[in-house]
C-alpha positions as CSV (number, residue, x, y, z in Angstrom):
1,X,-11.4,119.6,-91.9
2,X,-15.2,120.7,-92.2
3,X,-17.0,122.7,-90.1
4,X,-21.0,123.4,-89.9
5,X,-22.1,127.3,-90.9
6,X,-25.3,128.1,-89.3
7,X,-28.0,129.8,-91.9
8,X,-28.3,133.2,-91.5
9,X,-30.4,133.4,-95.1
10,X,-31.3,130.2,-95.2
11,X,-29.3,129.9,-97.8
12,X,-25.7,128.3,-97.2
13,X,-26.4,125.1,-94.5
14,X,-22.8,123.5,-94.2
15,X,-19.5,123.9,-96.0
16,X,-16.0,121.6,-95.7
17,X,-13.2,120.2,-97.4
18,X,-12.8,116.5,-97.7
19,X,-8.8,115.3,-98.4
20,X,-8.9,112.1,-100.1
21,X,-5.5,110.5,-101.3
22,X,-5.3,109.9,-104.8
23,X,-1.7,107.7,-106.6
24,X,-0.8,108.7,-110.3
25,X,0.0,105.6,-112.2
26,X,3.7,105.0,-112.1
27,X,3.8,108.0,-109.3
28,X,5.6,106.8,-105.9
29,X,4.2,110.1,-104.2
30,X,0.8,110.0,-103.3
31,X,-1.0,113.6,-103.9
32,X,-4.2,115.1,-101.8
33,X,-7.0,116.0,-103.9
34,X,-9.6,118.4,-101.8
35,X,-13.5,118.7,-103.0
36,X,-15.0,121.2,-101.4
37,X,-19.3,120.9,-101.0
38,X,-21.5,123.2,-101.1
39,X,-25.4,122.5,-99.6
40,X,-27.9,125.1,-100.8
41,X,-31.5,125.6,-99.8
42,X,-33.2,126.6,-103.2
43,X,-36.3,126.9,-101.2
44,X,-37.9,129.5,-98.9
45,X,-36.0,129.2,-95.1
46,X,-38.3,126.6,-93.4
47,X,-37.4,124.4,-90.4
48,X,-36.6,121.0,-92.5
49,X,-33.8,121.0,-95.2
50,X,-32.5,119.1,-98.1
51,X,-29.4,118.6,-99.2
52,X,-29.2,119.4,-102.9
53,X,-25.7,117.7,-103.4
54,X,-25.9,113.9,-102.8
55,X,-22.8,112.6,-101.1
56,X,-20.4,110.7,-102.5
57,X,-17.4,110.1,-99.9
58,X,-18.4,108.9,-96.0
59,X,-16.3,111.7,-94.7
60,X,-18.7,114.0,-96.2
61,X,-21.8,112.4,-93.9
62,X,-19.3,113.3,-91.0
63,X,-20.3,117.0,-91.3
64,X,-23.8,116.4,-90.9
65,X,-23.8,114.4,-87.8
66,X,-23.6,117.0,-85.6
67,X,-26.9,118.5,-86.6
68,X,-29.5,118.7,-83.7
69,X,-32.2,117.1,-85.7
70,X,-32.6,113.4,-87.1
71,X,-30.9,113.4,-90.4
72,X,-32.7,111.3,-93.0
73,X,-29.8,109.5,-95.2
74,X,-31.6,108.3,-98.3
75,X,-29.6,105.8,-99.5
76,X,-30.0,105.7,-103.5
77,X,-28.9,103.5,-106.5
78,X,-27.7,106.2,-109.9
79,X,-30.0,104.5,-112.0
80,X,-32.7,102.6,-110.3
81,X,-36.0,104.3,-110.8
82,X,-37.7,102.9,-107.4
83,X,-34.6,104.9,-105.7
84,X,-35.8,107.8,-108.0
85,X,-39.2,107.4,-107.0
86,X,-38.7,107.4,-103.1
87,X,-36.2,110.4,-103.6
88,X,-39.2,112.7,-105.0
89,X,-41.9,111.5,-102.3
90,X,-39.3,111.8,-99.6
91,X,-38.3,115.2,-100.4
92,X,-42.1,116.2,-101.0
93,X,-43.0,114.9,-97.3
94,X,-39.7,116.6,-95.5
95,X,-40.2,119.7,-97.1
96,X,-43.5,120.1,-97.0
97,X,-45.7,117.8,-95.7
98,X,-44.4,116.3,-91.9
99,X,-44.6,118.7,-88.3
100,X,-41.8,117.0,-87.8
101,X,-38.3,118.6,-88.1
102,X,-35.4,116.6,-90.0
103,X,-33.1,117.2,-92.9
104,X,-32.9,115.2,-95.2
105,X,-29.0,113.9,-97.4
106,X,-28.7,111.6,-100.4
107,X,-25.6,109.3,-100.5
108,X,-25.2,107.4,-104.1
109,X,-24.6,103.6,-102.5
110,X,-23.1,103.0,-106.2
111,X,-20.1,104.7,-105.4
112,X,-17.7,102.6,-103.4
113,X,-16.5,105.3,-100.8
114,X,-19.9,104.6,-99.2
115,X,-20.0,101.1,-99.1
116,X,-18.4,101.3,-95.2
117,X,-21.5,103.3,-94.4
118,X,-23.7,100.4,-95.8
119,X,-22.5,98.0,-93.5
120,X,-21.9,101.0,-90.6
121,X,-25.9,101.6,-90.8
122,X,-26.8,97.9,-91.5
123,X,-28.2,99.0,-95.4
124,X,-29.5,95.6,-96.7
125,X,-31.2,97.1,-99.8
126,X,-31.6,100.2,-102.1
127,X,-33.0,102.1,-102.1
128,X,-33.4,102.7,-98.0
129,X,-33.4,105.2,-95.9
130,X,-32.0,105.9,-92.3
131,X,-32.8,108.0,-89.8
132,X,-29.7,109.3,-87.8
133,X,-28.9,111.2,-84.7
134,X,-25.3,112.0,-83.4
135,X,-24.1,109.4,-85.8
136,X,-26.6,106.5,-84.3
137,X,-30.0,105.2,-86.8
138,X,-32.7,105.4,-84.8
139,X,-35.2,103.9,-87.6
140,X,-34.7,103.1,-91.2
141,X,-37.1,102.6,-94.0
142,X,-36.7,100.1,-97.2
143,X,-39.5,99.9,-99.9
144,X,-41.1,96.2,-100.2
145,X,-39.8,94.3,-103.6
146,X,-41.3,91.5,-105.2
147,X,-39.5,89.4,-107.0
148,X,-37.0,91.4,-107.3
149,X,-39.1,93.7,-109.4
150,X,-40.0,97.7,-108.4
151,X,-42.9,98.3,-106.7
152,X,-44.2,101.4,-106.3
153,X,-43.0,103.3,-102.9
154,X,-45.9,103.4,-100.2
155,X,-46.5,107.1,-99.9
156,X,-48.7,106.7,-96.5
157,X,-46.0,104.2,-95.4
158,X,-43.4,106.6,-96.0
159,X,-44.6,109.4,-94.3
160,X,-46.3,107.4,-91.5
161,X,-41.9,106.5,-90.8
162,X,-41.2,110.3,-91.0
163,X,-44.0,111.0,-88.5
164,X,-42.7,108.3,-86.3
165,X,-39.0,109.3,-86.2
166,X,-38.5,111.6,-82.3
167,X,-37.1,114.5,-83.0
């Protein structure tokens, strides 16, 4: 069960518990194991937000869906230093560089709980990005590869998508 809090501060966006079932070895009863998350604005109150905790289960996107504005689901690989890169330019446009107003979520595509949201949001690539309202993408972004070798992310590509995204 989660539930959306409203900021009053600006402080505290959403809260919710997330069951997931978890089998000891050489257990026959299976056991419920509850993470509870936490999304804090370090930042001043302003109309865009980022979500400091970056997702690790698909039920945890579930809470977020129901947000009014496009949610930005930046779809990142632990280690991959082009996913680093358009995490930091991403984050600098959302929070302070678009008229537009969207939120913006990390969700580490490493772990395999989110592998159904890969194929649910048609992620070919990481890193990408995916703009979502009421649980629908709307527009998604992948930086260009060559070879198979990291290119630098576009940073007037990138925030040309977020200024093209209807709020």
């Amino acid at each position: 069960m989660s539930k959306v809090i409203m900021p009053l501060s600006g402080k505290v966006l959403a809260v919710g518990t997330v069951a997931a079932g978890v089998v000891g070895i050489g257990a026959s009863k299976q056991f419920q194991q509850q993470r509870q998350f936490w999304f804090w604005n370090k930042q001043a109150p302003q109309k865009n937000r980022r979500y400091e905790v970056p997702l690790r289960y698909e039920s945890e996107l579930e809470t977020l869906l129901v947000l009014p504005t496009p949610l930005l689901a930046n779809f990142t690989g632990h280690h991959d230093p082009l996913s680093k890169s358009l995490t930091e330019q991403l984050e600098k446009i959302v929070l302070n560089e678009t008229s537009k107003t969207v939120s913006l979520v990390d969700l580490e595509a490493d772990q395999p709980e989110i592998k159904g949201l890969l194929n649910r949001y048609m992620v070919k690539s990481i890193p990408s990005v995916v703009a979502i309202r009421g649980g629908i993408p709307i527009s998604q972004f992948t930086p260009s590869r060559s070879n198979n070798e990291p290119q630098e992310v576009d940073y007037e590509q990138l925030k040309q998508w977020v200024e093209s995204i209807d709020e």
